[in-house]
C-alpha positions in Angstrom: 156.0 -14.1 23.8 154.9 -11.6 26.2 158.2 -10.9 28.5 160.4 -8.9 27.0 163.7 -9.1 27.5 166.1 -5.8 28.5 167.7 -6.0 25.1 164.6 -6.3 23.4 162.8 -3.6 25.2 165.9 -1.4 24.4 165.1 -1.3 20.5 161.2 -0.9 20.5 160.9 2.7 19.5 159.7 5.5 21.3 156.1 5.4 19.9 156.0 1.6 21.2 155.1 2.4 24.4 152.4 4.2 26.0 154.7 6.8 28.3 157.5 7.6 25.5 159.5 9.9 27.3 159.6 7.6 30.3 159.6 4.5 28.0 157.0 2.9 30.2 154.1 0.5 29.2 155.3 -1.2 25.9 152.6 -1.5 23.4 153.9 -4.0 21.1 151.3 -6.8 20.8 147.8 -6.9 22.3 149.1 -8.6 25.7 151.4 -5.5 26.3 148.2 -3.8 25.4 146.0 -5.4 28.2 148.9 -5.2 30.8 149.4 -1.4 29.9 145.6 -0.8 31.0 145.8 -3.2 33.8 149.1 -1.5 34.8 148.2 2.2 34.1 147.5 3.6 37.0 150.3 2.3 39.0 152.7 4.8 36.6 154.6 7.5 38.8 156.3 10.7 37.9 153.7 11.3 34.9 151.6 13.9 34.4 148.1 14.2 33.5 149.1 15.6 30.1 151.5 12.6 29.9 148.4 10.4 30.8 145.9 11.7 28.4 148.5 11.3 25.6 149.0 7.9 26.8 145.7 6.9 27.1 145.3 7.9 23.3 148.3 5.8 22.4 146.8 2.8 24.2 143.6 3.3 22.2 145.0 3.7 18.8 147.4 0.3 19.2 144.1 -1.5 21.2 142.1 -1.1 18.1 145.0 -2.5 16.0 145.7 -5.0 17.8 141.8 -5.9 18.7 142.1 -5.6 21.8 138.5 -3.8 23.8 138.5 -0.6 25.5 135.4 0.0 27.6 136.7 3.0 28.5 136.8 6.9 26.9 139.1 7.9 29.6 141.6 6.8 31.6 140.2 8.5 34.3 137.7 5.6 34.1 139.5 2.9 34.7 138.6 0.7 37.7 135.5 2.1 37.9 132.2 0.3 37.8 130.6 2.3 35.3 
């Protein structure tokens, strides 16, 4: 299941997701992983900080889940390179 419901997205804990304080980009299963790369830089009202803590999140739970990040940086993503 990839959709989470409102009730179910309510009692994921903060360190489930990729923005914590926001409680943005759920990072609960390797799809959630994929969509919260695919998804990451459409993420307003965060700062950089809050994105290069993110990014590290999405990393750690990606290699958990075995999911492949090409990327060092999210400052890399949709880029080419």
């Amino acid at each position: 299941m990839t959709e989470l419901s409102e009730k179910q997205r309510d009692r994921l804990d903060e360190d489930q997701f990729a923005f914590p304080k926001q409680r943005k980009e759920p990072l609960n299963n390797a799809t959630h992983v994929r969509n919260a790369m695919a998804r990451f830089n459409q993420v307003k009202g965060v700062s950089d900080e809050d994105r290069d803590e993110a990014w590290s999140r999405i990393k750690r739970v990606a290699k958990k889940h075995g999911v492949e990040v090409r990327e060092k940086s999210w400052r890399e993503l949709g880029s080419e390179s």
